[in-house]
C-alpha positions in Angstrom: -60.0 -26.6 -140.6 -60.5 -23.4 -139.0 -60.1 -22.3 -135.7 -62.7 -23.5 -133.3 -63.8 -20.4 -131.2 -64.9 -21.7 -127.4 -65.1 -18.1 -126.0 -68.4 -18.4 -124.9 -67.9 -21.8 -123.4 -66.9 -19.8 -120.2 -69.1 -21.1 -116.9 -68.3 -22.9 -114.1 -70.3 -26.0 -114.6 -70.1 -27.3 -111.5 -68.1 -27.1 -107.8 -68.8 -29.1 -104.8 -66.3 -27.8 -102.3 -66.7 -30.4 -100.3 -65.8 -33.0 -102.8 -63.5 -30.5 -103.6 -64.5 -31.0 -107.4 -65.0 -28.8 -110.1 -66.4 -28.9 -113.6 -65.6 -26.0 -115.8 -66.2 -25.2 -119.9 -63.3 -25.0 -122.1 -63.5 -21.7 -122.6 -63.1 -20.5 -119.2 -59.4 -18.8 -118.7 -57.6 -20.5 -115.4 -57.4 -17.3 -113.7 -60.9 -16.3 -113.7 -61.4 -20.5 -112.4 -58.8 -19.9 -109.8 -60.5 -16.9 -109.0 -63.4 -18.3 -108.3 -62.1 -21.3 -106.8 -60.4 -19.3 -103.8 -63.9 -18.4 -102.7 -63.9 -21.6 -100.9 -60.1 -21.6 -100.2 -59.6 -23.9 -102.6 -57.1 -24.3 -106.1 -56.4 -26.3 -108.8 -52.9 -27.1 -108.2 -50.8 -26.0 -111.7 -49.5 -22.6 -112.4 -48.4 -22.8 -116.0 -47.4 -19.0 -117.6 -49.9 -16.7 -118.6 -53.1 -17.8 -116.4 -54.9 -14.9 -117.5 -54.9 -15.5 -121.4 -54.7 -19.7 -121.2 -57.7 -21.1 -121.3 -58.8 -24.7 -119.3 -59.3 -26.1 -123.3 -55.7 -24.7 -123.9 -54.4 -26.0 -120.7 -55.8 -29.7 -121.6 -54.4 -29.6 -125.2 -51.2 -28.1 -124.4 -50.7 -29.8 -121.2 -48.3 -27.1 -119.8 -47.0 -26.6 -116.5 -44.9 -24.2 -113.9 -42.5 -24.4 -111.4 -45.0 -25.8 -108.9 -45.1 -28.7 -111.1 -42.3 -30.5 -109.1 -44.9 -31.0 -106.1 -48.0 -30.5 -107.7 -47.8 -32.6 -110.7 -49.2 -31.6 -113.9 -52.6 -30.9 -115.2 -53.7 -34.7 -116.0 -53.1 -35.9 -112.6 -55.7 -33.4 -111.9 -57.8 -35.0 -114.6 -60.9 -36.9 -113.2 -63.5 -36.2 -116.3 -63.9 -35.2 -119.9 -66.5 -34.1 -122.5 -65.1 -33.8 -125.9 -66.5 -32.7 -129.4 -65.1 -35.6 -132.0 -64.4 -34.0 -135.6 -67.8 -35.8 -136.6 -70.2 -33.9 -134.1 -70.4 -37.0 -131.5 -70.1 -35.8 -127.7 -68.3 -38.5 -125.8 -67.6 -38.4 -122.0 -65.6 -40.2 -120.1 -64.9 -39.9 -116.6 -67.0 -38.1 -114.2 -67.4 -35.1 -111.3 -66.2 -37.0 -108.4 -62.9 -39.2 -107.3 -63.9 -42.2 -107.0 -66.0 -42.6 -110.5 -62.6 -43.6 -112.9 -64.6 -45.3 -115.6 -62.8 -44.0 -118.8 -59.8 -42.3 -117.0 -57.3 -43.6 -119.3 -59.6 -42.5 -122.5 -59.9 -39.0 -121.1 -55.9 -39.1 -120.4 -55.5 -39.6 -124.4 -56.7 -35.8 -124.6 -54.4 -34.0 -122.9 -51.3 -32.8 -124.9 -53.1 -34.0 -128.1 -53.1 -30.6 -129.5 -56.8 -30.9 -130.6 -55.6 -33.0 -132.9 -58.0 -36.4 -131.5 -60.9 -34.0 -130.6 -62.4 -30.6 -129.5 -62.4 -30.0 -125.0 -65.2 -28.8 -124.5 -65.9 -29.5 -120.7 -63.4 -31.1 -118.1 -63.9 -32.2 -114.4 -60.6 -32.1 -111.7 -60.2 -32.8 -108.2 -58.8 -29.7 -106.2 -56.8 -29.4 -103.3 -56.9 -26.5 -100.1 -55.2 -23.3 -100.7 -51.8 -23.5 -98.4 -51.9 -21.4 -95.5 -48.6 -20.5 -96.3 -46.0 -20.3 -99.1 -42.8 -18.8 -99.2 -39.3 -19.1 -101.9 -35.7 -18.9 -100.9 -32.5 -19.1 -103.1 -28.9 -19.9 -103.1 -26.9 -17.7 -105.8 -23.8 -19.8 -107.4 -21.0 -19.1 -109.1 -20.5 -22.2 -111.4 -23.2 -25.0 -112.6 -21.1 -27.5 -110.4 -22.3 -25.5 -107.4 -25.6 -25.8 -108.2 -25.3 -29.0 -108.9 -23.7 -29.6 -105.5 -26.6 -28.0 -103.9 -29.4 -30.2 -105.9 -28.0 -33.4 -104.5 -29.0 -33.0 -100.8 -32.0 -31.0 -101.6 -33.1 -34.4 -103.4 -32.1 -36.8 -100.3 -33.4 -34.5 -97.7 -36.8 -35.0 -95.8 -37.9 -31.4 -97.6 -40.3 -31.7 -99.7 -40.9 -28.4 -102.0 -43.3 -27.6 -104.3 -40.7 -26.0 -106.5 -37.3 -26.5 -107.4 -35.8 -24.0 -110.5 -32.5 -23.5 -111.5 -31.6 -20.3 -113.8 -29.2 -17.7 -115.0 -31.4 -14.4 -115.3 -30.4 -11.5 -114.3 -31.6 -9.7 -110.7 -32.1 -6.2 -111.2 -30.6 -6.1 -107.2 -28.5 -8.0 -107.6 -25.9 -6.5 -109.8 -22.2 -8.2 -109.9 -23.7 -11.3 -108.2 -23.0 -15.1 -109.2 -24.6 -16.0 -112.4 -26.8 -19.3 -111.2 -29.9 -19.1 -108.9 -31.5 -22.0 -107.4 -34.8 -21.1 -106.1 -37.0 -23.7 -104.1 -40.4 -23.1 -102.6 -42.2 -24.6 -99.8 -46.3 -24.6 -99.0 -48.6 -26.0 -96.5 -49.1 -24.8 -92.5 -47.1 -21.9 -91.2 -45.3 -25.1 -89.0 -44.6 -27.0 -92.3 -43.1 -24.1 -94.0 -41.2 -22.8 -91.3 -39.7 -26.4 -90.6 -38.9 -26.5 -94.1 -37.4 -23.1 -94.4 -35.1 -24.3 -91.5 -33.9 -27.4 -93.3 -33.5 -25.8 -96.4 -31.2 -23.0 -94.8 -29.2 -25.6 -93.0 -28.4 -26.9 -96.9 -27.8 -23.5 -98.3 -30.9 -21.8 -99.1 -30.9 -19.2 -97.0 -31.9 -15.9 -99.1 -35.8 -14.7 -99.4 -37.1 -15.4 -102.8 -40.5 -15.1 -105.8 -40.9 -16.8 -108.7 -40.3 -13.4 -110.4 -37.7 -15.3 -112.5 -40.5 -17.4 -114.1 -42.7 -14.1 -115.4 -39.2 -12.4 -116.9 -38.4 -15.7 -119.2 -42.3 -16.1 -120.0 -42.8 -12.5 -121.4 -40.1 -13.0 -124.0 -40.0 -11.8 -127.5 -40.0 -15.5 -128.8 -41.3 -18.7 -127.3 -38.6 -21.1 -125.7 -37.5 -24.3 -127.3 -38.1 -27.1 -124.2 -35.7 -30.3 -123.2 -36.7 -32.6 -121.3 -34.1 -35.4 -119.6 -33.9 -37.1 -116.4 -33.3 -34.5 -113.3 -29.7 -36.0 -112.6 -29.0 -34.7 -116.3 -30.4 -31.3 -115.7 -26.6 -29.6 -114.9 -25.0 -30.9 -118.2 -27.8 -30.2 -120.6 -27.5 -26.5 -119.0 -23.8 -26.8 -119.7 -24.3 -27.5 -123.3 -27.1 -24.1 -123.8 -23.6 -22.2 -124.6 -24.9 -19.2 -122.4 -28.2 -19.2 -123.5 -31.1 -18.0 -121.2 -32.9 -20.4 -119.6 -35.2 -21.7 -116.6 -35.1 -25.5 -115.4 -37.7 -27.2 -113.5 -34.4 -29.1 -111.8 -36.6 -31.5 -110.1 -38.7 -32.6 -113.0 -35.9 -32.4 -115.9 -37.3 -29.8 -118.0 -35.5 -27.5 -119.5 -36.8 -24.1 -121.3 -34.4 -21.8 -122.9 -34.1 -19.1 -125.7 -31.3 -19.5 -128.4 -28.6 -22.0 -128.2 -28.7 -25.0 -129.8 -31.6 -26.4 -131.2 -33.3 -29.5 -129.4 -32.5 -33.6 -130.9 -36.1 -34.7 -131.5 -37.2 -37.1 -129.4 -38.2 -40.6 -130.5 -42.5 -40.7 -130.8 -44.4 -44.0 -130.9 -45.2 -42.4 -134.8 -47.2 -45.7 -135.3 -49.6 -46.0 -131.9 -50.3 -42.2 -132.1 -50.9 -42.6 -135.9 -53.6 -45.5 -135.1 -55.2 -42.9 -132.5 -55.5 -40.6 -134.9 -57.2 -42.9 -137.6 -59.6 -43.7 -134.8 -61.0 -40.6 -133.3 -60.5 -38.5 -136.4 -60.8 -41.1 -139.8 -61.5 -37.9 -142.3 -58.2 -36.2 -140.7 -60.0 -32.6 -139.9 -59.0 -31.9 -136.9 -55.3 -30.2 -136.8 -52.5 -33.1 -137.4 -49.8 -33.4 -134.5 -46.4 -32.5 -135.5 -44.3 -35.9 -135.3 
């Protein structure tokens, strides 16, 4: 099967600010949603790369995420409706445009990170949340992955609570000669939330003025990154084992991106569940198979 073209799929359906709802077409990029959305001081909490070119259909199939994932979650918590397009022309629906309507929330979950290989996204409701009034990123530069590590732990037992946490080894223009480890860590909310933070955060180390500049260098690449994900506490070793390779971890969510190196052990799938899934919303098989 060709490629599906939802280009002109583009509108803004529906957004009650004070429900602080929105309904938006597949074909609408997240950056021109978010754009709109901070009319009303108001965002849909996930910053995966490239907002300009991803579209919300690509988002929902992909189901990718950024560094603010760690206090934001990814895009299916946001998730409260779905219209899809099933490979025989039906339109299902399930969920709906505000909070408390959750009939068919699991179904609509069984979409996202599917790859478009269950069905065709064609419109997609999510609950928002108020742009911060603040937001700032500091850093600790190490030496050795045990430092970082060392850091981690009472960043993870502290009464902080950031909306990022990333752990890489890319190089600072300015900072030439320095240790080879950053470990950024990002805070949002009120100017007093952020400032308390900032505060705690430089008691533990964190102490040096930061952006998320590391996360657009990675992104724009030659080749796209091979991904691991493991349990946080597991983040320092699986960096250990790269052999030098570039990389950016989401140290509080256990992800791992990074370019060369070793390739990643496959993961076990429920092969037979997501098998039966398939069978069900797609019998004649064509829509694009998931890779297994």
């Amino acid at each position: 099967m060709g490629r599906i073209a939802l280009e002109s799929l583009d509108r803004v359906v529906a957004h009650a600010p004070d429900d602080m709802t929105v309904s938006a077409e597949a074909g609408i990029t997240l950056a021109r949603l978010q754009s709109e959305l901070a009319r009303a001081g108001q965002w849909l909490p996930i910053d995966p790369p490239n907002p300009k070119r991803l579209t919300i259909g690509a988002l929902l199939a992909t189901n990718v995420s950024g560094p603010r994932r760690f206090g934001c979650g990814t895009i299916r918590d946001h998730l409260i409706g779905i219209k899809v397009a099933l490979a025989d022309g039906r339109l299902i629906q399930s969920g709906g445009r505000v909070v408390k309507n959750v009939a068919g929330y699991d179904l609509a979950k069984l979409f996202v990170g599917s790859h478009g290989s269950l069905g065709v996204v064609v419109e997609a409701t999510f609950k928002l949340r108020p742009l911060p009034e603040a937001e700032q990123f500091v850093r600790a530069r190490c030496g050795s992955l045990e430092e970082a590590g060392a850091l981690m732990e009472p960043i993870f037992e502290s009464e902080i609570t950031p909306v990022a946490l990333d752990l890489h080894d890319l190089p600072s223009p300015a900072a030439a000669g320095f240790p080879l480890f950053s470990l950024v860590t990002g805070f949002a909310g009120t100017v007093e939330e952020v400032e308390w933070q900032q505060t705690r955060a430089a008691e533990l180390g964190l102490k040096e003025a930061a952006t998320l500049d590391h996360e657009k260098h990675f992104w724009n690449g030659d080749s796209p990154p091979r991904r691991i994900s493991v349990a946080p506490s597991n983040v320092i070793e699986t960096v250990r084992v790269l052999g030098g390779a570039p990389f950016v971890a989401r140290a509080g969510n256990g992800v791992v991106y990074y370019r060369g190196g070793p390739p990643p052990a496959r993961e076990p799938l429920p092969v037979g569940l997501m098998q039966r899934l398939k069978s069900e919303f797609d019998p004649r098989h064509l829509l694009p198979e998931l890779a297994l």
